[in-house]
C-alpha positions in Angstrom: -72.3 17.6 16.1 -71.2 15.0 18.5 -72.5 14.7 21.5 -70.6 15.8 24.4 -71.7 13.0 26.4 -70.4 10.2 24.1 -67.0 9.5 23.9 -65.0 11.1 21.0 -64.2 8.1 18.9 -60.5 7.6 17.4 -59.7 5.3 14.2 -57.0 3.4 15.8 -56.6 1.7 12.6 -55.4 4.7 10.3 -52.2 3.9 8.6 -51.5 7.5 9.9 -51.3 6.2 13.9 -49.2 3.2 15.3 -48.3 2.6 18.5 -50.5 5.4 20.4 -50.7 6.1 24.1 -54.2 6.9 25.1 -55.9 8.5 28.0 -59.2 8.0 28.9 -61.7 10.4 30.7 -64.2 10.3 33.1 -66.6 11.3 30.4 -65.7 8.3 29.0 -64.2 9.8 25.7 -60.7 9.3 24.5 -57.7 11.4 23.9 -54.4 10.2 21.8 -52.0 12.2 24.2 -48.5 10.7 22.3 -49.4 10.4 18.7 -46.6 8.7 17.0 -46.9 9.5 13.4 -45.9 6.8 11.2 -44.5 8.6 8.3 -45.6 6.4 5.0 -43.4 8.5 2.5 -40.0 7.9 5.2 -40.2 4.4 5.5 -40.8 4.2 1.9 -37.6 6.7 1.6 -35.9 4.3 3.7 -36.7 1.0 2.2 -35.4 2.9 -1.2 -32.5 3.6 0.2 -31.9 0.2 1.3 -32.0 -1.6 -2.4 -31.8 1.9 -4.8 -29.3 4.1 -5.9 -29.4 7.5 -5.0 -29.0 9.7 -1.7 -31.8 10.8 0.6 -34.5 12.0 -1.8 -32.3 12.0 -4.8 -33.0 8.7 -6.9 -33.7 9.0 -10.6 -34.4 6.3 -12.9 -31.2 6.4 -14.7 -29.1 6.0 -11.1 -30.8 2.6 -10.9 -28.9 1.9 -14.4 -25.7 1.0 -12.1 -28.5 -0.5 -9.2 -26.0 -4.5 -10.0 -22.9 -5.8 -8.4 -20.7 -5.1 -11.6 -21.2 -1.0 -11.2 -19.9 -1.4 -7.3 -17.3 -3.6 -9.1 -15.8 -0.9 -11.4 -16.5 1.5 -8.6 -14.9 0.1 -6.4 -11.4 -0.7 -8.1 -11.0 2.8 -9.6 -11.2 4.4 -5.9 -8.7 1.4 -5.1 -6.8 2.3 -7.7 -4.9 5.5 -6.2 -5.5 4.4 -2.9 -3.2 1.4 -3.0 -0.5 3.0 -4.8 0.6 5.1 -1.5 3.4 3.1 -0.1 4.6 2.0 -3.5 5.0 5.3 -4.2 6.8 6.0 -1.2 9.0 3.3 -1.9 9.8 5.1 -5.7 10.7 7.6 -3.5 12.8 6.6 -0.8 16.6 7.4 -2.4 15.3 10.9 -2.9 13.1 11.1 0.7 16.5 9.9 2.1 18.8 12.2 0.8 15.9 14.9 1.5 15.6 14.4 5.0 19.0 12.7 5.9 17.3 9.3 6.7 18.9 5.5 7.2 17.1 2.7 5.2 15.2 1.3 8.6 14.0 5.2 9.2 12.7 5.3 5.6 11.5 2.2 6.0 9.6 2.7 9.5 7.8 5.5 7.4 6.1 3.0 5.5 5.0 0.5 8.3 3.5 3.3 10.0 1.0 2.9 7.5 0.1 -0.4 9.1 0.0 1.1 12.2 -3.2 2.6 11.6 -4.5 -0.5 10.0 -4.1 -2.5 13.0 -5.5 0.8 15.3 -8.7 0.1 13.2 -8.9 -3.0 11.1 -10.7 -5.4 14.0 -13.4 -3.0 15.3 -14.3 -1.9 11.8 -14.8 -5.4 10.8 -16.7 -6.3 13.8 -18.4 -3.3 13.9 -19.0 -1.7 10.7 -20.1 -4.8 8.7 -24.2 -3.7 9.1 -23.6 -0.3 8.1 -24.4 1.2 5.0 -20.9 -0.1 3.8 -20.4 1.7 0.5 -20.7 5.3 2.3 -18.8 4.5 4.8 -16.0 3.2 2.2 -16.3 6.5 0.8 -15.9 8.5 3.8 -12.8 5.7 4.5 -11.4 7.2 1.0 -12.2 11.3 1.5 -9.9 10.7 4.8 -7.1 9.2 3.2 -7.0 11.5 0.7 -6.8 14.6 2.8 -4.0 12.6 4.9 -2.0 11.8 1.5 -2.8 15.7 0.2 -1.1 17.0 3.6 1.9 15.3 3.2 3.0 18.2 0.7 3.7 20.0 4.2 6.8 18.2 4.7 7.8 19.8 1.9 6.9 23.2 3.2 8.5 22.4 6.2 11.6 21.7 5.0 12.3 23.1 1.5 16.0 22.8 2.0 17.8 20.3 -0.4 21.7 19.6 -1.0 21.3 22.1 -3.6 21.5 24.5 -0.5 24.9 23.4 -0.2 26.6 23.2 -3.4 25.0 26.4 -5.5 28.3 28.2 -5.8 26.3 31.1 -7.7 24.4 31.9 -4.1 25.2 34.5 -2.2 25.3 34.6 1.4 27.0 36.1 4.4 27.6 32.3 5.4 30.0 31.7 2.4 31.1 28.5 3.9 27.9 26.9 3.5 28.5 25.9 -0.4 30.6 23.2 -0.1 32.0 23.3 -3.4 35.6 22.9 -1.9 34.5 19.2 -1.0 33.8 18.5 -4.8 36.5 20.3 -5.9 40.2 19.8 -5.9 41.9 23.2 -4.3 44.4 24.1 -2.2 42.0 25.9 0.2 41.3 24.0 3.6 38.8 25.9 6.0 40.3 26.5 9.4 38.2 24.9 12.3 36.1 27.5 13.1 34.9 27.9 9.3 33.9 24.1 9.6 32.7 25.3 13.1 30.6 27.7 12.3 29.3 25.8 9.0 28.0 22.7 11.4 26.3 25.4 13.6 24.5 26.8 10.1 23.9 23.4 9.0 22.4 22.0 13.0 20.2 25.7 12.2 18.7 24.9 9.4 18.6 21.6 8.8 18.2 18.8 11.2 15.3 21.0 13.3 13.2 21.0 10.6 14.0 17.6 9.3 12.8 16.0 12.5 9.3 18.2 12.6 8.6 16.9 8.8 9.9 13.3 9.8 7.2 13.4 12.9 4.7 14.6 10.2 5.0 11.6 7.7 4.3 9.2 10.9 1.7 10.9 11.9 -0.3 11.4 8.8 0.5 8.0 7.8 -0.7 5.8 10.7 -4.3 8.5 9.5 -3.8 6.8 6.2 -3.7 3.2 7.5 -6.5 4.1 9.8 -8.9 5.0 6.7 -7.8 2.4 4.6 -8.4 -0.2 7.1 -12.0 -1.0 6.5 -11.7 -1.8 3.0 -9.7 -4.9 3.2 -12.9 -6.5 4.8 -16.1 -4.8 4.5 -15.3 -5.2 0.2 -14.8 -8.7 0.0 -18.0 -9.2 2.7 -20.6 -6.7 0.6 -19.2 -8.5 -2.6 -20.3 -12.4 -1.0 -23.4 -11.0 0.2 -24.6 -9.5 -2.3 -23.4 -12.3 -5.2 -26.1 -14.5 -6.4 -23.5 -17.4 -6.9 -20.6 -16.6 -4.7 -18.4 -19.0 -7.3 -18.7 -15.5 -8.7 -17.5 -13.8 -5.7 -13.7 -14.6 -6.7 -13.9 -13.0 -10.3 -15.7 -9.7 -8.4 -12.8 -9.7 -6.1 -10.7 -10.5 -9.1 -11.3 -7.4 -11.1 -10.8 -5.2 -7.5 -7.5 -6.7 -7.2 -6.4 -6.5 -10.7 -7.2 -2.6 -10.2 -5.4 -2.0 -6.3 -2.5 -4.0 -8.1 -2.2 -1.4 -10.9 -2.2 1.2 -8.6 1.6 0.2 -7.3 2.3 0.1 -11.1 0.8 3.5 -11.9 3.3 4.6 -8.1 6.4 3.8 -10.1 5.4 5.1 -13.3 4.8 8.3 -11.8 7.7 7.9 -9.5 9.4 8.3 -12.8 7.5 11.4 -14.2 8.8 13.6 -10.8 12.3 11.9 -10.7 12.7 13.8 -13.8 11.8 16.9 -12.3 14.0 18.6 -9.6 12.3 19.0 -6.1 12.9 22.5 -6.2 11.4 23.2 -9.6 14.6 25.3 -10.6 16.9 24.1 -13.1 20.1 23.5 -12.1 22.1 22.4 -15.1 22.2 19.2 -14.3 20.2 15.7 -14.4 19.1 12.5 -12.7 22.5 10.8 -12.8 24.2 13.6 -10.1 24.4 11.6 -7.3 23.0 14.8 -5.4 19.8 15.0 -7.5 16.3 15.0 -5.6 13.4 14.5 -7.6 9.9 16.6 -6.7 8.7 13.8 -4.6 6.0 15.8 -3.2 3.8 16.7 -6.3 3.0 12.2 -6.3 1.2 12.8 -2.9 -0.8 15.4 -4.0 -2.0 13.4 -7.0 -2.8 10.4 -5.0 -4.4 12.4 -2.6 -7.2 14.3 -4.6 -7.9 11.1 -6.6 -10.1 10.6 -3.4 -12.7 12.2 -5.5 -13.1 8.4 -7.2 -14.8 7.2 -4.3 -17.6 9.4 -4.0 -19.7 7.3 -6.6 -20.1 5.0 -4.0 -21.6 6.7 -2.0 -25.0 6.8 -4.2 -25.1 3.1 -4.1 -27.7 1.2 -1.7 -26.9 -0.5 1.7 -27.9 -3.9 -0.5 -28.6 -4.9 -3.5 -31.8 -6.6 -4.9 -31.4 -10.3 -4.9 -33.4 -13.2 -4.8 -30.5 -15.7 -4.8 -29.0 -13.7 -2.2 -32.0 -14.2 0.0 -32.5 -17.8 -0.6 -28.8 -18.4 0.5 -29.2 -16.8 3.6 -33.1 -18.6 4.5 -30.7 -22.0 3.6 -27.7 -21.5 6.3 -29.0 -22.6 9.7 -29.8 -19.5 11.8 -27.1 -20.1 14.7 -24.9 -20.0 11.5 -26.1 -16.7 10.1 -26.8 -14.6 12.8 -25.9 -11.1 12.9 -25.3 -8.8 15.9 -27.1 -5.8 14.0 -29.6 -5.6 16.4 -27.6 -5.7 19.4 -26.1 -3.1 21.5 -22.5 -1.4 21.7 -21.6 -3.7 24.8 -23.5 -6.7 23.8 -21.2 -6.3 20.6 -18.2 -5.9 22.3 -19.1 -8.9 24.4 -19.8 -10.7 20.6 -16.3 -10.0 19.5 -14.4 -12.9 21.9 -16.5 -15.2 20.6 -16.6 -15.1 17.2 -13.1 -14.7 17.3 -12.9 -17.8 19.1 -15.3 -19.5 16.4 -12.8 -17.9 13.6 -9.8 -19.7 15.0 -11.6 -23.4 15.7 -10.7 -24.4 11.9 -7.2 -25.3 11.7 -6.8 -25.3 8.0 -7.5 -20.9 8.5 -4.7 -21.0 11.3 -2.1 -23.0 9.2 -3.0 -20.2 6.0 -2.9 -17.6 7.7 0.2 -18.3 9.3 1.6 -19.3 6.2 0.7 -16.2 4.0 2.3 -14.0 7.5 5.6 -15.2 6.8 5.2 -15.0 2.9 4.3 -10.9 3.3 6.8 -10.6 6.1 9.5 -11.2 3.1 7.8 -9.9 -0.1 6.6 -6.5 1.3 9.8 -6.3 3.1 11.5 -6.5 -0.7 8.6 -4.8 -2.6 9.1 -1.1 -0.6 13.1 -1.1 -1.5 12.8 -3.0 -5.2 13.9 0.3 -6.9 16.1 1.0 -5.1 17.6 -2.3 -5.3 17.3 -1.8 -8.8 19.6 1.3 -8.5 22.0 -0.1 -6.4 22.5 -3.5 -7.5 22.2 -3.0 -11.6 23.3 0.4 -11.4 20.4 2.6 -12.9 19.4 5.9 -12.3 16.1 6.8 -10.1 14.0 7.5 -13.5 14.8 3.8 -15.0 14.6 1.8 -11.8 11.4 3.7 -11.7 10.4 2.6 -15.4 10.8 -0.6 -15.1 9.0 -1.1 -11.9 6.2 0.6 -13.8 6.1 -2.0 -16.2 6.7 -4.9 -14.7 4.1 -4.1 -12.3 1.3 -3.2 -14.7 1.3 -6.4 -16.9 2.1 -8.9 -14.4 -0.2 -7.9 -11.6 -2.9 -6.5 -14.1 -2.6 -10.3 -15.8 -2.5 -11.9 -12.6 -5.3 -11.0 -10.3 -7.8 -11.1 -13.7 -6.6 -14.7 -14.5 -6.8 -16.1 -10.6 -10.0 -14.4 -10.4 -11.3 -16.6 -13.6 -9.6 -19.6 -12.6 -11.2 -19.4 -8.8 -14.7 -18.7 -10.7 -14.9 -20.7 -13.8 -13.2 -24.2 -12.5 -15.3 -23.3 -8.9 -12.6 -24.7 -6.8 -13.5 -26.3 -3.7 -10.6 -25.2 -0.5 -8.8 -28.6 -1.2 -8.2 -27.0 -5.1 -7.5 -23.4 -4.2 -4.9 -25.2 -1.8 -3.7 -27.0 -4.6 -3.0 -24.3 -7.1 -1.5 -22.5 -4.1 1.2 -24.9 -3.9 1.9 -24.6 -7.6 2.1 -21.1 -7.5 4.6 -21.0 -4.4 6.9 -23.4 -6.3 7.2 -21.5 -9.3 7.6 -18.4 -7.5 10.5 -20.0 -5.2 12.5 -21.0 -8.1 12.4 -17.1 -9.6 13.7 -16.2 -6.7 17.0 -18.5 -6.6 17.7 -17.7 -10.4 17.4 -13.9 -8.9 20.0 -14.2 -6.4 22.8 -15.1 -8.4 21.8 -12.2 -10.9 23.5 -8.6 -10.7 26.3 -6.4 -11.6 29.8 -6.8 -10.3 30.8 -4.1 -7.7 32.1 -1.0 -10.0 35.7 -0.6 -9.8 36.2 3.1 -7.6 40.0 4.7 -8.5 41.6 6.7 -6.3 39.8 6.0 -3.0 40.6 7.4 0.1 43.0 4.9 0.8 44.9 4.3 -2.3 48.0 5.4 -2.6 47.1 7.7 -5.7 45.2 9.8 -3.4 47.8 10.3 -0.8 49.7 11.5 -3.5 46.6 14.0 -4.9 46.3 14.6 -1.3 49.2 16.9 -1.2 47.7 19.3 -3.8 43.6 18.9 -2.7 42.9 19.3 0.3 39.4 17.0 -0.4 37.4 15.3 2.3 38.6 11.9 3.2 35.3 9.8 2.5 32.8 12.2 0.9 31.5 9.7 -1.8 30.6 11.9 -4.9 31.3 9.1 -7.8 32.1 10.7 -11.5 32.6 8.8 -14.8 35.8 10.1 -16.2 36.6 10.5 -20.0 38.8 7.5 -19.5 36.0 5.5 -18.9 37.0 4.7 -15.3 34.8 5.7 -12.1 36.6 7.7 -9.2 35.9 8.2 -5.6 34.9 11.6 -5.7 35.7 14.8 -8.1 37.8 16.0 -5.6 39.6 12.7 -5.8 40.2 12.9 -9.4 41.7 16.4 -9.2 39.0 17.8 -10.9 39.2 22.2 -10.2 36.4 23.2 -12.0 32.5 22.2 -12.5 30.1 23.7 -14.7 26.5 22.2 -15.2 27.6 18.4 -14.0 30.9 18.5 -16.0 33.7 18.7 -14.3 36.7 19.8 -16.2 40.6 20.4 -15.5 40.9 17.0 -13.7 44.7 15.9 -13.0 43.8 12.0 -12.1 41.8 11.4 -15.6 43.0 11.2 -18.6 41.4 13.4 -20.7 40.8 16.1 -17.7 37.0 15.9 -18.1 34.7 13.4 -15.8 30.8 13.9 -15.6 28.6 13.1 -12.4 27.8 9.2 -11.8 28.5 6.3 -12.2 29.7 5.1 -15.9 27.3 2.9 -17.5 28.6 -0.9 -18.1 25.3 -2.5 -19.6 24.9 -4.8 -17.1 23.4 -7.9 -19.5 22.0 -10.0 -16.1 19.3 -6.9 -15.5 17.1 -8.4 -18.4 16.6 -11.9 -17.2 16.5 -10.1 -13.4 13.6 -8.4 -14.5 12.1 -11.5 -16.7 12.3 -13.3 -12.9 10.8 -10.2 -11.4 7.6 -10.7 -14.5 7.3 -13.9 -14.0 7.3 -14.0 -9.7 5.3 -11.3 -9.4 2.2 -12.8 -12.2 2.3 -15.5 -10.6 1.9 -14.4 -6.9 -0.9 -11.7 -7.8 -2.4 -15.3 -9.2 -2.4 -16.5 -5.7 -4.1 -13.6 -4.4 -7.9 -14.7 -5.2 -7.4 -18.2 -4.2 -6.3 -17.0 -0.7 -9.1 -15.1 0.1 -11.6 -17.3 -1.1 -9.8 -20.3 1.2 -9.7 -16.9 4.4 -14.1 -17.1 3.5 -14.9 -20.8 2.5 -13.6 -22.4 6.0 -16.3 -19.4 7.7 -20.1 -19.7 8.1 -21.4 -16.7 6.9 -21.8 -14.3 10.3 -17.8 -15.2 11.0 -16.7 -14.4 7.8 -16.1 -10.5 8.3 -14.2 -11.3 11.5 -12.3 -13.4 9.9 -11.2 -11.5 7.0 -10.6 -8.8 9.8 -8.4 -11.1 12.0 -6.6 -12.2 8.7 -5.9 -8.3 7.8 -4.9 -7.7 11.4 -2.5 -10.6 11.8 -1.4 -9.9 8.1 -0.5 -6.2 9.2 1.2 -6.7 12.7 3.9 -9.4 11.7 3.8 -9.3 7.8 2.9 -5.5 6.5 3.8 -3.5 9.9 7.8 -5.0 10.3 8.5 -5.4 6.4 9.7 -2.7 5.5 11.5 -1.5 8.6 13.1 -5.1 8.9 14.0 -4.7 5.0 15.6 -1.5 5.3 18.0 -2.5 8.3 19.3 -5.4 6.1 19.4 -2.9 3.2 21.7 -1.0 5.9 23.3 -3.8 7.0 25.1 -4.0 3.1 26.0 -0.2 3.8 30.1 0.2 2.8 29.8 4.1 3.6 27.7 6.6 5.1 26.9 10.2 5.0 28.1 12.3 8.3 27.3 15.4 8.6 29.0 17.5 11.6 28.9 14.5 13.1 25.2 13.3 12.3 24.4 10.3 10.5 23.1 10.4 7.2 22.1 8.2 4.6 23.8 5.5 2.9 26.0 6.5 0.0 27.5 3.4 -1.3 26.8 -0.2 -0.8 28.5 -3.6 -1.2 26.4 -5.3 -3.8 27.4 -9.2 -3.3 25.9 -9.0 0.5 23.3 -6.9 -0.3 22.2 -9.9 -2.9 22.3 -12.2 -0.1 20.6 -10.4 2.7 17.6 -9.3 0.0 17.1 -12.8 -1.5 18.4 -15.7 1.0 15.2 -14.5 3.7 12.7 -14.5 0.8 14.2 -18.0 0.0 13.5 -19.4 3.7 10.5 -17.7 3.8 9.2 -19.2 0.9 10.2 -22.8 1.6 8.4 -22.6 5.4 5.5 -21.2 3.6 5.0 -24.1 1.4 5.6 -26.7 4.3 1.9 -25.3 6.3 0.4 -25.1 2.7 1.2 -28.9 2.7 -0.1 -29.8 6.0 -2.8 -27.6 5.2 -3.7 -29.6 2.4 -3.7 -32.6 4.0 -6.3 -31.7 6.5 -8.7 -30.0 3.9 -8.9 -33.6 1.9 -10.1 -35.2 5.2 -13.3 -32.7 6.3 -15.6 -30.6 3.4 -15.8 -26.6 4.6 -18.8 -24.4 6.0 -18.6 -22.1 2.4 -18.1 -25.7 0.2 -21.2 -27.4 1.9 -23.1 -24.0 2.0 -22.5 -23.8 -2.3 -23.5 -27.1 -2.5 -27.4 -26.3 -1.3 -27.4 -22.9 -2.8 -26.7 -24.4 -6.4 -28.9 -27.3 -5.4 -32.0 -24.9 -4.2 -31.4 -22.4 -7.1 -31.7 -25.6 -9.4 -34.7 -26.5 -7.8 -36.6 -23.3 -7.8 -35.5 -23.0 -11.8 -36.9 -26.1 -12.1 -40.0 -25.0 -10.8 -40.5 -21.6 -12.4 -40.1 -23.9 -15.6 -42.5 -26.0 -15.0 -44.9 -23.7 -14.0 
């Protein structure tokens, strides 16, 4: 036994004790009175966790299989896949959205920048401040968010089930008869007396516009959520990729295969824009087809396919704060310290305080400003085109929703698919220095500038309308129908010849999109739509469209590695976060809502409804040409002015990432050299 007089003695150096407080007695003996266990097996569980795959416990020896950059790679870009595809979606959508919800171009259009909304809420602090968290579950927790967002914009739907079918099913019954307008499609001698049309407005105001403006509300809501978890991608993927590279020459074809993936997303967006186009948004067959200039596809089942593809992400989240890599640790001993240091270990206001100034370090290099400001006004007028393209399409070479829809599909597949894999290659196997990447820049923005003259001059004429409300012919019909004076409902008669409406070519009777007994046709029968010409100039359009758009997703690599290569290392999440936030405020954000008042701009005649504005029903096609293509023209040519003076200044001064590649490939020689040797 011990003796009670000697003082109890206490291995201080068992790996079981660090950091104890001790008391001592009068007695003289000892007493540990705030053990602080140091738990072996949890720092071991949290070193694993740093460098294996796995979660908490959980880490089996076929998880470290996918333990390598190429796993987070594939990863990566099928989660991006579905995630990227939202607003092109949206934009396969917007003639049907618009004739859903009785929305202008710019309202449609504002729907989509309110996806940037939420980027810019988010985009800087999760740069700034997320860059030393365990970025691949917070990713995944970025995804599982957007996806519930995306899933809940089926409620709009819910909200507002009412289509124009409401209004036109003559085989309804209801004790508001005069809310199937089939007398404005149809030529009769029956005229409702003002309180009919009275009473049919105060229906309409009922039912309708109420509900339309609760499920308008609810897209901008849930869509600014959307930007908000999508944010954080843009940067923290590109930085985890560069620091976790052991050549970041390689860093381009990683970022490479991401893009090629987030680019096939807006592909897939179309192509299954075109499987619900075919499908009426009611899910009730109504005799009819895409071509009736009422039709509304089932926009709604798209969002809840994009929105449980969330489930993609959640492989990242078994993949380690960083990877294993020796390369990657001699790199960052290299760089001098003021260079690479982090703020991990700081606090929330010493962090906050961090922000001004690397900001301020981000913005000292001029040839960043000039690119940056440069690929700004570039978005500002491709987005701005990209969210209406089909329905350019539609309007300008005359195709229904399905084959606009089709051929965005296509189009978009190949060229950005071929694109982002060769400027991913190019940037890694020629290892381009920022004067180079400048370089190929320029050649890319020529190329692209003359598709886009060739496109404006390319697109059907105007179709010929007989019997408008006008003409002389209809004054005449006039006297028989009593039709609505400008209630655009275009049929193809069995003449061949388009007409204003049904009503204004005498048509009595309709019967699943046929309309039959027509007095102004020859022949008596006319079918919904506009008669197809086979506009010849929609082939070389969309060889322009192939070749513009390959060539851009070309320039997509190149740009980012030019956004990283003028950083040091602990600036370059800020300044791929600055980059993302300028990029969204004046390129993403304005796009499409700018866009879609030009689009309205070209607007011959609208939809009223009791007095309301609707959506646009016919354009003039000439001036919609010219307010699409001249902007993206300009744009174009400004861009490639600050790419010139941007190359002029990279000749005369090497970059922080160009001199920092140098003494990594010069110190990975070395230590090769050694381990040979030895």
């Amino acid at each position: 036994m011990a003796n009670d007089k000697n003082p109890t003695r206490v291995d201080l150096s068992s790996e079981n004790y660090e950091g104890n407080s001790l008391a001592m007695h009068e007695d003289g003996s000892v007493k540990v009175t705030q053990p602080m266990l140091r738990d072996k097996s949890k720092e071991a569980l949290d070193d694993r966790e740093k460098v294996e795959c796995g979660f908490a416990s959980f880490r089996p020896n076929f998880l470290q299989r996918f333990n390598n950059l190429a796993s987070f790679t594939v990863f990566c870009s099928l989660s991006s896949l579905f995630s990227h595809a939202l607003t092109a979606y949206i934009s396969s959508q917007i003639p049907d959205l618009e004739k859903q919800f009785h929305l202008s171009s710019f309202q449609s259009g504002f729907i989509i920048s309110c996806n940037e909304i939420g980027f810019l809420l988010t985009i800087l602090l999760a740069s700034h401040f997320a860059q030393k968290t365990h970025i691949p579950r917070f990713l995944t927790l970025c995804s599982i968010l957007f996806g519930l967002a995306t899933i809940s914009m089926f409620s709009t739907f819910v909200v507002r089930p009412e289509t124009l079918w409401d209004s036109i099913d003559s085989s309804s019954s209801s004790k508001y008869p005069f809310l199937y307008e089939e007398l404005d499609f149809l030529c009769t001698d029956v005229k409702l007396n003002k309180s009919a049309e009275l009473g049919r407005c105060i229906q309409k105001e009922r039912i309708n516009y109420g509900k339309t403006h609760l499920a308008y509300s609810i897209f901008i809501l849930l869509m600014i959520i959307q930007g908000m978890a999508k944010a954080p991608w843009s940067s923290l993927v590109p930085l985890y990729i560069d620091n976790n590279v052991s050549d970041q020459s390689k860093t381009g074809f990683y970022m490479g295969f991401i893009f090629c993936f987030e680019l096939m997303g807006p592909g897939l967006a179309f192509g299954l824009g075109a499987i619900v186009s075919k499908i009426p948004v009611d899910l009730i067959d109504h005799g009819t087809d895409s071509n009736d200039p009422r039709w509304i596809g089932a926009w709604w089942i798209g969002f809840l396919v994009i929105g449980f593809s969330g489930v993609l992400s959640l492989p990242l989240a078994f993949f380690p704060k960083s990877l294993k890599n020796p390369d990657v640790m001699l790199r960052q001993a290299i760089e001098p310290k003021k260079y690479r240091e982090s703020a991990s270990e700081l606090t929330l206001k010493a962090k906050l305080k961090a922000l001004p100034k690397s900001l301020a370090d981000v913005l000292k290099n001029p040839i960043y400003n000039i690119c940056l400001l440069s690929n700004t006004i570039l978005l500002l007028m491709v987005m701005g085109f990209f969210a209406f393209a089909a329905k350019y399409l539609e309007i300008v070479f005359l195709l229904s929703p399905l084959k606009a829809n089709i051929t965005m599909c296509v189009v978009s597949l190949i060229s950005s698919s071929m694109g982002t894999l060769l400027g991913g290659t190019i940037s890694s196997k020629m290892r381009l220095t920022v004067p180079k990447l400048i370089t190929l820049k320029l050649i890319i923005m020529s190329v692209v500038l003359a598709a886009d003259v060739i496109s404006l001059f390319l697109g059907c004429d105007q179709p010929v309308l007989n019997n408008p409300p006008d003409s002389s012919e209809s004054k005449d019909l006039f006297k028989v129908c009593h039709c609505e004076h400008n209630n655009y409902f275009p049929v193809c008669g069995s003449d061949g010849a388009n007409y204003f409406s049904s009503c204004h070519a005498g048509c009595k009777q309709w019967i699943n999109s046929t309309f039959s007994s027509c007095s102004a046709i020859k022949g008596g029968k006319a079918k919904t739509g506009i008669c197809e010409d086979g506009c010849g100039s929609l082939y070389m359009f969309i060889t322009m469209f192939f070749v513009a758009d390959l060539v851009m997703t070309i320039d997509i690599v190149p740009t980012y590695l030019i956004m990283i290569r003028t950083q040091y290392e602990k600036n370059k999440a800020v300044a791929m976060g600055f980059g993302s936030f300028v990029l969204s405020a004046f390129g993403f954000l304005p796009a499409p809502a700018l866009f879609g008042q030009l689009v309205d701009t070209a607007c011959s005649i609208w939809e009223y409804n009791c007095g309301q504005k609707g959506s646009c029903q016919l354009y003039d096609i000439s001036k919609l040409k010219r307010l699409v293509f001249l902007p993206l023209v300009g744009g174009r040519l400004l861009s490639i002015a600050l790419i010139l003076v941007a190359f002029c200044l990279a000749r005369k001064r090497q970059q922080p990432g160009d001199v920092l590649r140098e003494k990594i490939a010069e110190a990975i020689a070395s230590r090769n050299l050694e381990t040979t040797s030895l």
